[in-house]
N, CA, C and O atoms as CSV, one atom per row, in Angstrom:
chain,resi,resn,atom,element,x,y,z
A,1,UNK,N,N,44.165,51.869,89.407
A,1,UNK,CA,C,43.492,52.110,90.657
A,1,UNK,C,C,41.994,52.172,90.412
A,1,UNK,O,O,41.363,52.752,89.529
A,2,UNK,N,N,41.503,51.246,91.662
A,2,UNK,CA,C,39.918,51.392,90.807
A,2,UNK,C,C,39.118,52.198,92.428
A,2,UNK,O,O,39.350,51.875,93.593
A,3,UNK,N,N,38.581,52.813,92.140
A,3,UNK,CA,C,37.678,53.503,93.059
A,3,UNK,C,C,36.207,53.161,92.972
A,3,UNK,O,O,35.703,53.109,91.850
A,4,UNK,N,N,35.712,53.002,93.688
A,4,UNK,CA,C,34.077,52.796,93.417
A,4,UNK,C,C,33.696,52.056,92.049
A,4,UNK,O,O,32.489,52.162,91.835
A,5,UNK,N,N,34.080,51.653,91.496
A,5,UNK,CA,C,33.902,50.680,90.252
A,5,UNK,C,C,34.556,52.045,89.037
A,5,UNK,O,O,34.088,52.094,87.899
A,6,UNK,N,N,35.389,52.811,89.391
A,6,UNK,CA,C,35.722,53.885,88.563
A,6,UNK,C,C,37.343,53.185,88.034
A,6,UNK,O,O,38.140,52.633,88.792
A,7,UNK,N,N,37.495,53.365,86.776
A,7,UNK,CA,C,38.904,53.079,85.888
A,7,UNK,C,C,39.292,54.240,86.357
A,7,UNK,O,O,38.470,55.142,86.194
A,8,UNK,N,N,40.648,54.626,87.090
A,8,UNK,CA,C,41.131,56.191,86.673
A,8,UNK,C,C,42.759,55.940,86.538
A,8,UNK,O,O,43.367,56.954,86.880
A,9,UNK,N,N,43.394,55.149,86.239
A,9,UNK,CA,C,44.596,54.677,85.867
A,9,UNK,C,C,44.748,56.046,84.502
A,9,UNK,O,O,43.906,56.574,83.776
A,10,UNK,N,N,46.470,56.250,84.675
A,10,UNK,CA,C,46.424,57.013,83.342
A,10,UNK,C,C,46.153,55.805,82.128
A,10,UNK,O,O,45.293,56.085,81.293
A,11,UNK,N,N,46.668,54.836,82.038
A,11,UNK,CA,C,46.405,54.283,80.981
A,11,UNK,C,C,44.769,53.876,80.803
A,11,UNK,O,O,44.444,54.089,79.635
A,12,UNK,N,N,43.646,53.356,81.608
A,12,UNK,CA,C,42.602,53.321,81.626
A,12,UNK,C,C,42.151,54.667,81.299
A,12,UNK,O,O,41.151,54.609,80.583
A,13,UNK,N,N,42.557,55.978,81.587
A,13,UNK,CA,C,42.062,56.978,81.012
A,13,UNK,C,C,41.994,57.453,79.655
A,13,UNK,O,O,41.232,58.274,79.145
A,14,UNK,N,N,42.927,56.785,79.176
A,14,UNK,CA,C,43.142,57.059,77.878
A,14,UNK,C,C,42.860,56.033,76.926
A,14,UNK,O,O,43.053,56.246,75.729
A,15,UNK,N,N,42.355,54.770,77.405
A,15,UNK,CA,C,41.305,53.511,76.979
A,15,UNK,C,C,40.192,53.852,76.776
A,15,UNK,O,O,39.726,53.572,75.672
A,16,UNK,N,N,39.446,54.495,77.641
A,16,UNK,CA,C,38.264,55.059,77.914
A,16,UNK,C,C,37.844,55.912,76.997
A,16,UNK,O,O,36.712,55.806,76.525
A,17,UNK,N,N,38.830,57.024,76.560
A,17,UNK,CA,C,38.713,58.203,76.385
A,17,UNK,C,C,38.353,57.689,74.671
A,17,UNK,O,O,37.269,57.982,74.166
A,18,UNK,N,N,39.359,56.945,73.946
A,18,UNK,CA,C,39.557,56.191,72.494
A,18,UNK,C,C,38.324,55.247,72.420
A,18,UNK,O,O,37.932,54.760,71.359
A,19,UNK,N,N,37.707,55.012,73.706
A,19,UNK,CA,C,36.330,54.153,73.484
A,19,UNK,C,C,35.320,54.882,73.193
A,19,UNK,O,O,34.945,55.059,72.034
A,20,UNK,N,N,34.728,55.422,74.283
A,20,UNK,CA,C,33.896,56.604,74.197
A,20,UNK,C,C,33.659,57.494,72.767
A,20,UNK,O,O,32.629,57.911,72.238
A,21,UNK,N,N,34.938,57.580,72.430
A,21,UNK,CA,C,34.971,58.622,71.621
A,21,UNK,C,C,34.813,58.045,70.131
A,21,UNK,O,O,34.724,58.687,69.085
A,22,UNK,N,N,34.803,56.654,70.325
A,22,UNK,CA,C,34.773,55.561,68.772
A,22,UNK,C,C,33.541,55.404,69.125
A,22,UNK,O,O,32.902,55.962,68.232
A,23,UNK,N,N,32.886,55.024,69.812
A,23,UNK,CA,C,31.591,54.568,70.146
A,23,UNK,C,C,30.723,55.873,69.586
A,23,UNK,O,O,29.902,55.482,68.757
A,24,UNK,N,N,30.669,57.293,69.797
A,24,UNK,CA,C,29.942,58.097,70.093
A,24,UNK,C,C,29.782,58.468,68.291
A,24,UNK,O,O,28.824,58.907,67.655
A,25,UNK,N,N,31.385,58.005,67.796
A,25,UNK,CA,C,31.448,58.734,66.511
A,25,UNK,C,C,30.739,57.539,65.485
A,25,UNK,O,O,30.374,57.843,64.350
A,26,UNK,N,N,30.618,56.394,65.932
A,26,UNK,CA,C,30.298,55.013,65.138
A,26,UNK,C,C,28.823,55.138,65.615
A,26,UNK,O,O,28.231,54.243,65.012
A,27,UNK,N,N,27.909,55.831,66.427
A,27,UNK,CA,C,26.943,55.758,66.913
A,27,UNK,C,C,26.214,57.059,65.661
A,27,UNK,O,O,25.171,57.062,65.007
A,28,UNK,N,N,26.999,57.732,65.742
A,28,UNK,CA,C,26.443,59.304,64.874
A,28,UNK,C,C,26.576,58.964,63.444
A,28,UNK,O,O,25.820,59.664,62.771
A,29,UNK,N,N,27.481,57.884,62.535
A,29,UNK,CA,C,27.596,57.392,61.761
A,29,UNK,C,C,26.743,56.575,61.461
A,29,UNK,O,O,26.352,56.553,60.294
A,30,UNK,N,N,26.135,55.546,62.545
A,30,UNK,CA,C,24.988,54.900,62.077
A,30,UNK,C,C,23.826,55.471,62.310
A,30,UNK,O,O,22.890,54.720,62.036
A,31,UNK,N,N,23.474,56.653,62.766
A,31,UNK,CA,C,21.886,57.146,62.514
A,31,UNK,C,C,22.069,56.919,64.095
A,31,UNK,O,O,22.211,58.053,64.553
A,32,UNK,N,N,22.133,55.975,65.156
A,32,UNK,CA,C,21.707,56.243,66.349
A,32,UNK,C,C,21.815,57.225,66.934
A,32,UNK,O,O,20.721,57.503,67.424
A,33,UNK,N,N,22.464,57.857,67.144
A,33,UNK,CA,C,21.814,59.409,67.607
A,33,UNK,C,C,23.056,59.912,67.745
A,33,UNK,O,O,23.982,59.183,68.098
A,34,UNK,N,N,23.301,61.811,67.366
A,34,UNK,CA,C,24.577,62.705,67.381
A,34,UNK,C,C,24.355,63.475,68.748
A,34,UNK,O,O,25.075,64.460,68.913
A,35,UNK,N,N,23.309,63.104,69.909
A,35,UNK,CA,C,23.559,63.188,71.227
A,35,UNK,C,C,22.179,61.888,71.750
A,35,UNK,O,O,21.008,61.563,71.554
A,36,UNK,N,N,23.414,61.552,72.513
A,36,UNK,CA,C,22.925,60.281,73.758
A,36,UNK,C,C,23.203,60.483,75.131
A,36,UNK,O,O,23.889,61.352,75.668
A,37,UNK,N,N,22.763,59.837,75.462
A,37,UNK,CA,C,22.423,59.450,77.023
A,37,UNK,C,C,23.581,58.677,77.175
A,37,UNK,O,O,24.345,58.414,76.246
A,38,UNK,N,N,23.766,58.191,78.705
A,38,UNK,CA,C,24.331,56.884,79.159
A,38,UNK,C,C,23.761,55.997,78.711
A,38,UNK,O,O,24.175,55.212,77.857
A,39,UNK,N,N,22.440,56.017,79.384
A,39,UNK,CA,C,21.919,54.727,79.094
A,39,UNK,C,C,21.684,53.877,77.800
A,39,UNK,O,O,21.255,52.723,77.801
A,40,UNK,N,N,22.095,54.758,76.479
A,40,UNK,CA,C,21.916,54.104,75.038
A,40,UNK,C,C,23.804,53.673,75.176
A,40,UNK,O,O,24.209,52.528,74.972
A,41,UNK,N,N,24.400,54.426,75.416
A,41,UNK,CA,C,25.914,54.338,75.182
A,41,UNK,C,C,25.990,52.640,75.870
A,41,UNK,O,O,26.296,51.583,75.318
A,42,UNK,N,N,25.534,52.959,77.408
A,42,UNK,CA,C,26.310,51.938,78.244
A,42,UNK,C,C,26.094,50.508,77.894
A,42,UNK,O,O,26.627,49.684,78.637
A,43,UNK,N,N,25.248,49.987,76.663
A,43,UNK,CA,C,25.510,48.642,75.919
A,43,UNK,C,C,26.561,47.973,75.547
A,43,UNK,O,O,27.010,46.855,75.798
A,44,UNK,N,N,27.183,49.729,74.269
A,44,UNK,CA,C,28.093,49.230,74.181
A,44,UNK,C,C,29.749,49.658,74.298
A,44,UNK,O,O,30.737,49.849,73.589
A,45,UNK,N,N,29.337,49.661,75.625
A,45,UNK,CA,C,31.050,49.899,76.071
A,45,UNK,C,C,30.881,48.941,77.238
A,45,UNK,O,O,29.808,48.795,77.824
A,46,UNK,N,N,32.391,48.072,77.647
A,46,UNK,CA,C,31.759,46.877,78.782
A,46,UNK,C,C,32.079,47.910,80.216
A,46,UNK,O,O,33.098,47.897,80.907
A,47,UNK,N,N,31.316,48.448,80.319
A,47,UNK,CA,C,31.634,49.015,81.781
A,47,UNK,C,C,30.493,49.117,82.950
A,47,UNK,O,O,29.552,48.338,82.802
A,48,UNK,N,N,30.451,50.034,84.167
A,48,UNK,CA,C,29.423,50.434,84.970
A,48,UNK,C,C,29.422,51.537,84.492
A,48,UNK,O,O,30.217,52.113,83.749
A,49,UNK,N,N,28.120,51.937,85.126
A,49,UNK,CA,C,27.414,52.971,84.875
A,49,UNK,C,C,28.353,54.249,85.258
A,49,UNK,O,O,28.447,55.239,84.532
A,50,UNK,N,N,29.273,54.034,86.935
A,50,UNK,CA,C,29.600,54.839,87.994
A,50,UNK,C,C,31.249,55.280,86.407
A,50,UNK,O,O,31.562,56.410,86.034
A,51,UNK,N,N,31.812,54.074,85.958
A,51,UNK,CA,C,32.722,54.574,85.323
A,51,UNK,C,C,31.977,55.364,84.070
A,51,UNK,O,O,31.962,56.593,83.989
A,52,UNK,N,N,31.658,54.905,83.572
A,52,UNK,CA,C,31.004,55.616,81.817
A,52,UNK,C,C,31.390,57.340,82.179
A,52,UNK,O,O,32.193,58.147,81.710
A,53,UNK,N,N,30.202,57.386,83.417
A,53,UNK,CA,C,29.670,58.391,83.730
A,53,UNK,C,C,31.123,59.654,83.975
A,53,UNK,O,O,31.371,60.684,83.347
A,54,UNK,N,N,31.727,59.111,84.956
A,54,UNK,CA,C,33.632,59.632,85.545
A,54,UNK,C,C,33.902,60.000,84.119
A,54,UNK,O,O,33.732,61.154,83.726
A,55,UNK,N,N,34.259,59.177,83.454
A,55,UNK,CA,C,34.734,59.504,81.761
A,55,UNK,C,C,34.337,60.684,80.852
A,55,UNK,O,O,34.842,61.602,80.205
A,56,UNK,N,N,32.868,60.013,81.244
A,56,UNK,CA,C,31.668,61.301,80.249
A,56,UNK,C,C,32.311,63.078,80.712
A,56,UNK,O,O,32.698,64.046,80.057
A,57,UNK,N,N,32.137,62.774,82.163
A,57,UNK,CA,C,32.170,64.070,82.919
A,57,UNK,C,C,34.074,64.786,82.501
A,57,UNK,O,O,34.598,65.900,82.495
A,58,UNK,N,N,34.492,63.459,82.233
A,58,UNK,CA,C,36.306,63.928,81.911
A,58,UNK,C,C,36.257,64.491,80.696
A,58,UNK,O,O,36.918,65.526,80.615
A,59,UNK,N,N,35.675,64.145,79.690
A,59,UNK,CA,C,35.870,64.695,78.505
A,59,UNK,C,C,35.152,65.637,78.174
A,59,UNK,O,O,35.547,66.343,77.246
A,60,UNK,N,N,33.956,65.924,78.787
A,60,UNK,CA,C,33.284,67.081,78.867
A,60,UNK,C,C,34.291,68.225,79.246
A,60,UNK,O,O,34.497,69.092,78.396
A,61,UNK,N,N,35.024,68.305,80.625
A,61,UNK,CA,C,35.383,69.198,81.051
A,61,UNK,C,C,37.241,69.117,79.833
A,61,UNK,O,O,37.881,70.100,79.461
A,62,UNK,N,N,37.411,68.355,79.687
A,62,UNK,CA,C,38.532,68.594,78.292
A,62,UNK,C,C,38.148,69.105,76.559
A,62,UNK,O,O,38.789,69.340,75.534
A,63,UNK,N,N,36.812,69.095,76.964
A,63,UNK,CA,C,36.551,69.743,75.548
A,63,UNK,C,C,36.408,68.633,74.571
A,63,UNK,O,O,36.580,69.153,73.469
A,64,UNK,N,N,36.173,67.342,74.424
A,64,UNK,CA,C,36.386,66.287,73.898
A,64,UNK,C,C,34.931,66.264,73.173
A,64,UNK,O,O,34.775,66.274,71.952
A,65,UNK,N,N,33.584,66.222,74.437
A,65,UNK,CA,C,32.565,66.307,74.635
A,65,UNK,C,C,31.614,67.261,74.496
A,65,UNK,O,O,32.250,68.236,74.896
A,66,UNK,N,N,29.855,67.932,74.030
A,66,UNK,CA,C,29.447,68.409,74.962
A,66,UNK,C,C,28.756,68.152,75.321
A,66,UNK,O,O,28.230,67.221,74.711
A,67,UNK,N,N,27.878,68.704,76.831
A,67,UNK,CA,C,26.951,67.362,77.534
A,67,UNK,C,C,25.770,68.825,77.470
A,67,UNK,O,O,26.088,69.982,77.741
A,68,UNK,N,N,24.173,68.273,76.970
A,68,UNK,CA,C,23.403,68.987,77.523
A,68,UNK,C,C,22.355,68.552,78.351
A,68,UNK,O,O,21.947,67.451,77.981
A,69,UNK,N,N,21.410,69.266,79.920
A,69,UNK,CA,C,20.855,68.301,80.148
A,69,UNK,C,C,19.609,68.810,79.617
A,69,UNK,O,O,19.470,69.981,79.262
A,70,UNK,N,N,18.356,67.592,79.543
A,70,UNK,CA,C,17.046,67.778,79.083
A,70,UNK,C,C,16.373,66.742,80.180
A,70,UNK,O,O,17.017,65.724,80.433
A,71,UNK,N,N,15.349,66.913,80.716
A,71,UNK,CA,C,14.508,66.426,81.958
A,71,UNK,C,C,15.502,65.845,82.901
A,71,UNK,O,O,15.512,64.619,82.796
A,72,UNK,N,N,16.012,66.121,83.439
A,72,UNK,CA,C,17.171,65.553,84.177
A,72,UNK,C,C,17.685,64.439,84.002
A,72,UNK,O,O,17.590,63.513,84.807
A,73,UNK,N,N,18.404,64.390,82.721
A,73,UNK,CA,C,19.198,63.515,81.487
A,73,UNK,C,C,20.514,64.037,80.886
A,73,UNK,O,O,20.525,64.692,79.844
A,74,UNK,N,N,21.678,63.707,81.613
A,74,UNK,CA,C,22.160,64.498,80.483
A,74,UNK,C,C,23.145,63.687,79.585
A,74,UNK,O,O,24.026,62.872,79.856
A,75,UNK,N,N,22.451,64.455,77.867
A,75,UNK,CA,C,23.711,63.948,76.799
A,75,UNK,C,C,24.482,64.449,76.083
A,75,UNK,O,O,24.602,65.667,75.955
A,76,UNK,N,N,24.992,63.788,75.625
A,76,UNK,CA,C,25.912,64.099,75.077
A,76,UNK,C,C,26.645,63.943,73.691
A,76,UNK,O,O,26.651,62.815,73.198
A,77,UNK,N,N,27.379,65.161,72.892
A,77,UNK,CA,C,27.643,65.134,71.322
A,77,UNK,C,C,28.969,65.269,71.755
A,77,UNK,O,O,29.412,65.573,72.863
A,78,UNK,N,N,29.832,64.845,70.136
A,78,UNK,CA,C,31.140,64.753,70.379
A,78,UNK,C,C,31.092,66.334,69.587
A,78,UNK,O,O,30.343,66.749,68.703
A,79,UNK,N,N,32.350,67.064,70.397
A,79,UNK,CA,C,32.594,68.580,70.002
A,79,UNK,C,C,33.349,68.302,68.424
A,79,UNK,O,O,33.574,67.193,67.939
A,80,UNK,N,N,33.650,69.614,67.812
A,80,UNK,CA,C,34.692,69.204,67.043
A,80,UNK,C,C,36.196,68.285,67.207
A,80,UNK,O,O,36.662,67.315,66.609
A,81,UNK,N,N,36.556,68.955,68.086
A,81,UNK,CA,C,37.744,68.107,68.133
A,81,UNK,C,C,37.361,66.543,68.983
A,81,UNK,O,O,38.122,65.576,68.966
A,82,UNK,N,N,36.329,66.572,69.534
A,82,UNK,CA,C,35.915,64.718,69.631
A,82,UNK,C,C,35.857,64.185,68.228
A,82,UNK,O,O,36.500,63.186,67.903
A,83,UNK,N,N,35.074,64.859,67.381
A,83,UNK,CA,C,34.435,64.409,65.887
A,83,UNK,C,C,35.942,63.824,65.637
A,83,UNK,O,O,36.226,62.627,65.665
A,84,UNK,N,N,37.135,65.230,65.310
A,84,UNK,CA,C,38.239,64.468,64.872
A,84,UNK,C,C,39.087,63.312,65.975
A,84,UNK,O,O,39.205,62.104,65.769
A,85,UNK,N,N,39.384,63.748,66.649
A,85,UNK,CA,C,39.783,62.306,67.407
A,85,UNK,C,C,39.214,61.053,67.447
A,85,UNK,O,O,39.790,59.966,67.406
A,86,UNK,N,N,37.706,61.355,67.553
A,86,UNK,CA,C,36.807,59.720,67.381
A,86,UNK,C,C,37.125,59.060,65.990
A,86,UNK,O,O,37.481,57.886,65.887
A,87,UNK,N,N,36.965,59.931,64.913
A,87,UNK,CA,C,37.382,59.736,63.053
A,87,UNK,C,C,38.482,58.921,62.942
A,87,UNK,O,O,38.530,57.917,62.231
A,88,UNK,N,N,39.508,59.408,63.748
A,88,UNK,CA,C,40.781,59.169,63.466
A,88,UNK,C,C,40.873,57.907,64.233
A,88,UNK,O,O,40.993,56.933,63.489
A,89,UNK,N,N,40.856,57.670,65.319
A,89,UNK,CA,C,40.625,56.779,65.967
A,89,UNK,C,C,39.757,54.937,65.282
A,89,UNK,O,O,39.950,53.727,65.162
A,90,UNK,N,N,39.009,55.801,65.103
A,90,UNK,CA,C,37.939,55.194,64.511
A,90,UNK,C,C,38.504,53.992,63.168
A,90,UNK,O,O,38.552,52.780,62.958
A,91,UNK,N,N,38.846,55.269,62.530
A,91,UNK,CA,C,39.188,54.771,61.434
A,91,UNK,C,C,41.155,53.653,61.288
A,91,UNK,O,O,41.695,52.810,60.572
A,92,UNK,N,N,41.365,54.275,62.206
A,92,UNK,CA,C,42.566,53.016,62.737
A,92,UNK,C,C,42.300,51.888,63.130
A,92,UNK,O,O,42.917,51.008,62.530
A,93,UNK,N,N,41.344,51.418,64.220
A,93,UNK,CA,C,40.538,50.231,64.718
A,93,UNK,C,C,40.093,49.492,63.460
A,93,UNK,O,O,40.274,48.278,63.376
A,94,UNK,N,N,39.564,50.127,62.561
A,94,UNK,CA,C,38.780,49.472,61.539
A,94,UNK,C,C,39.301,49.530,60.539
A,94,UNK,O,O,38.526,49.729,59.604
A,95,UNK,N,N,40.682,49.411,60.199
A,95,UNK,CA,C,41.619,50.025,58.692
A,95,UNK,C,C,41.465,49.000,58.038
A,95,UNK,O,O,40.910,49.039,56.940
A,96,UNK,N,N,42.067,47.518,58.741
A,96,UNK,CA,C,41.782,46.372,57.804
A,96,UNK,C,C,40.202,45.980,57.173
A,96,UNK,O,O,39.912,45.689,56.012
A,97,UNK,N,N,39.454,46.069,58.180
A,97,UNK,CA,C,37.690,45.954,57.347
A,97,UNK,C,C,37.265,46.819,56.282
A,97,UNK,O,O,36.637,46.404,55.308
A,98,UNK,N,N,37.584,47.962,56.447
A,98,UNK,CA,C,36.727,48.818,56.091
A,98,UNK,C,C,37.412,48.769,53.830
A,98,UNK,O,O,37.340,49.645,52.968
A,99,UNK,N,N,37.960,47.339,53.775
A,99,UNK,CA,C,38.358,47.161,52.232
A,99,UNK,C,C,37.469,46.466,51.709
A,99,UNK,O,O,36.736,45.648,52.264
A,100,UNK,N,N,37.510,46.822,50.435
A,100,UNK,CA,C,36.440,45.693,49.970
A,100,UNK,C,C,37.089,44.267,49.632
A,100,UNK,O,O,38.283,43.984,49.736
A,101,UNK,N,N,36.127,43.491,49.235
A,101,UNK,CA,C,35.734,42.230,49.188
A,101,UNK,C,C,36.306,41.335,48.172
A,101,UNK,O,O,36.746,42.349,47.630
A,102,UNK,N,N,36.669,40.494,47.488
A,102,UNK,CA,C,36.782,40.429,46.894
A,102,UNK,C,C,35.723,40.252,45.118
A,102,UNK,O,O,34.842,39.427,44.874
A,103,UNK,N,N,36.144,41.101,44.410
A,103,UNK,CA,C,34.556,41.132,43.509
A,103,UNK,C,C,33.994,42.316,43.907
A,103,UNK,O,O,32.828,42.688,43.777
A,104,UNK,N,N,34.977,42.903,44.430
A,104,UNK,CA,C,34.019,44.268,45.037
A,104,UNK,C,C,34.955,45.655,44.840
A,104,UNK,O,O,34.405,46.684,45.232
A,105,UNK,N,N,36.448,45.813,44.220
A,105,UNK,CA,C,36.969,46.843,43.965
A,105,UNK,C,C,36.104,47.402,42.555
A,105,UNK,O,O,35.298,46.981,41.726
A,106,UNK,N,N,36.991,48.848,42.958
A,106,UNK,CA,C,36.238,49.907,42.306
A,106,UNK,C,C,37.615,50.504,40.828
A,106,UNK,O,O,38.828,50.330,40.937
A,107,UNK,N,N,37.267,50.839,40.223
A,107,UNK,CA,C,38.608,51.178,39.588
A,107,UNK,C,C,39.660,52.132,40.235
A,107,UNK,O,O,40.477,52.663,39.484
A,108,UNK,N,N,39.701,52.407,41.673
A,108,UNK,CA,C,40.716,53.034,42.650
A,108,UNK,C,C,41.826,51.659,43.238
A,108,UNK,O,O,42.888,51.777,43.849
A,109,UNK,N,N,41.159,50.459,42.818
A,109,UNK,CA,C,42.110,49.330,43.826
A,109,UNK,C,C,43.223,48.894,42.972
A,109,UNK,O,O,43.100,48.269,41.918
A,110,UNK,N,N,44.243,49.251,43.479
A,110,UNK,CA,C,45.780,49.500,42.844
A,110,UNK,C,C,46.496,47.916,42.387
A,110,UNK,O,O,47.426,47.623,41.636
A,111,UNK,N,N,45.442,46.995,43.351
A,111,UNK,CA,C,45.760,45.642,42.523
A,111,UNK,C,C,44.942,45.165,41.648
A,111,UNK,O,O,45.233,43.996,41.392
A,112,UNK,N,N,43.741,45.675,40.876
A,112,UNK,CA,C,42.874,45.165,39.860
A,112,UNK,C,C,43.058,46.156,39.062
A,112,UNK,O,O,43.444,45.757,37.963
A,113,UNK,N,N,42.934,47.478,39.144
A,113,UNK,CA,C,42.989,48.353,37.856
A,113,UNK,C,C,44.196,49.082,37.816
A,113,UNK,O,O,44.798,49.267,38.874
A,114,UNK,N,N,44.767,49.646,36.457
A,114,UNK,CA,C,45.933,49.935,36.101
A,114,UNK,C,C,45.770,51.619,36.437
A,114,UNK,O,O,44.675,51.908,36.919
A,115,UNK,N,N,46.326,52.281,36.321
A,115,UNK,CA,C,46.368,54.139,36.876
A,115,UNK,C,C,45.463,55.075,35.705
A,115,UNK,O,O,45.127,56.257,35.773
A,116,UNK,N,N,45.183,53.925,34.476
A,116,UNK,CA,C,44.140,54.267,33.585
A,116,UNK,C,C,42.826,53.892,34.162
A,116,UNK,O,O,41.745,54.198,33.659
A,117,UNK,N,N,42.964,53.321,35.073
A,117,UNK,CA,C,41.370,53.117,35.202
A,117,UNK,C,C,40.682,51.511,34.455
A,117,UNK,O,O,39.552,51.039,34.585
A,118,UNK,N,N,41.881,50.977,33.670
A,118,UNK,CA,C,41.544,49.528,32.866
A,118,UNK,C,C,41.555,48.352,33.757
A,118,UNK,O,O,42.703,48.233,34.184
A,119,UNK,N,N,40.756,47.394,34.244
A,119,UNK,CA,C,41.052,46.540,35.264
A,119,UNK,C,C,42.472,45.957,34.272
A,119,UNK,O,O,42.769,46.190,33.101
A,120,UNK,N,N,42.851,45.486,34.868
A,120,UNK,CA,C,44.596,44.301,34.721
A,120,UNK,C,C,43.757,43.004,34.356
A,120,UNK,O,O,42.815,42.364,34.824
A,121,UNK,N,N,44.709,42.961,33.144
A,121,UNK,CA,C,44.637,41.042,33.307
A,121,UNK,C,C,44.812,39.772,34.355
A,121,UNK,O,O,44.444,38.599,34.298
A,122,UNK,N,N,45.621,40.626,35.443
A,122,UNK,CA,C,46.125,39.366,36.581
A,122,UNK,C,C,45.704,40.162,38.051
A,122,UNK,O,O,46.338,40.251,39.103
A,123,UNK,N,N,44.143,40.784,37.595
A,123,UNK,CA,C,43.697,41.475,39.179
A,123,UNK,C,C,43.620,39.783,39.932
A,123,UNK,O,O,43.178,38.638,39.836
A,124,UNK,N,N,44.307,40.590,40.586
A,124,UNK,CA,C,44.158,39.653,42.123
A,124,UNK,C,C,43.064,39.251,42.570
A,124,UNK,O,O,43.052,38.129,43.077
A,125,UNK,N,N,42.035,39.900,42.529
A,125,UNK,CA,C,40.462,39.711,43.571
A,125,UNK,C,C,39.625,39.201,42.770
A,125,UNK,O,O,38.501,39.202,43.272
A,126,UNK,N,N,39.654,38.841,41.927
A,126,UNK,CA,C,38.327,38.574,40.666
A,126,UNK,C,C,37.827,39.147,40.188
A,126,UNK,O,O,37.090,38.690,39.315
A,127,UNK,N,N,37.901,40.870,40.489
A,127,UNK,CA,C,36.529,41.059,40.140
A,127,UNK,C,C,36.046,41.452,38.883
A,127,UNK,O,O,36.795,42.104,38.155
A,128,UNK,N,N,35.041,41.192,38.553
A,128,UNK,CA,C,34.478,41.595,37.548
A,128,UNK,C,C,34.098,42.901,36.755
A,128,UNK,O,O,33.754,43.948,37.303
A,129,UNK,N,N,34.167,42.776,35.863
A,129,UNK,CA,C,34.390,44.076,34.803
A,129,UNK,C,C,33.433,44.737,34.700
A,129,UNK,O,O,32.421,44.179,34.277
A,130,UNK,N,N,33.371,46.338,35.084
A,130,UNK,CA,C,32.530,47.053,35.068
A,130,UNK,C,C,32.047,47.467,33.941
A,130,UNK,O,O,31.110,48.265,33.928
């Protein structure tokens, strides 16, 4: 059901909620800021302003969020339990990337080095010997 350009479907709510909350935690991870505005957020999430905003205000009042205002602005940090839900979240979306490369394991990668820590003769990835 869309209202005024607003998502409020349960399932859109809970799209929203896993966006927001990856966005905010991938935003605080890269240095862009551990409280924002809409207006830095609303790049990158594909929405309107009227939804972001519905969302922002949902997870605020669930504790997800907290919002403070400053010159009549208000932003917003992910609470603890956003931190963990965005993490977790986060880190599911991105499970396959976040491996290295090939030429790029560390003596932890269970197909190049042996439980000693010795790369293997038949590592898989190439990589080269530290």
């Amino acid at each position: 059901m869309k209202t005024k350009g607003i998502e409020n479907t349960p399932i859109q709510t809970m799209f929203w909620k896993d966006e927001i909350l990856q966005v905010l935690y991938w935003m605080n991870g890269e240095g862009i800021g551990s409280n924002v505005n809409l207006a830095t957020m609303l790049p990158f999430l594909n929405t309107s302003k009227e939804n972001l905003n519905h969302h922002l205000e949902k997870l605020v009042a669930e504790g997800f969020l907290n919002s403070e205002e400053k010159e009549n602005t208000f932003f917003y940090s992910l609470s603890e339990i956003g931190k963990h839900e965005g993490g977790k979240h986060f880190a599911e979306a991105f499970q396959g990337m976040q491996k290295a490369g090939h030429g790029e394991c560390g003596p932890d990668c269970e197909f190049c080095y042996g439980t000693d820590g010795v790369k293997l003769d038949n590592c898989v990835h190439n990589c080269a010997s530290h």
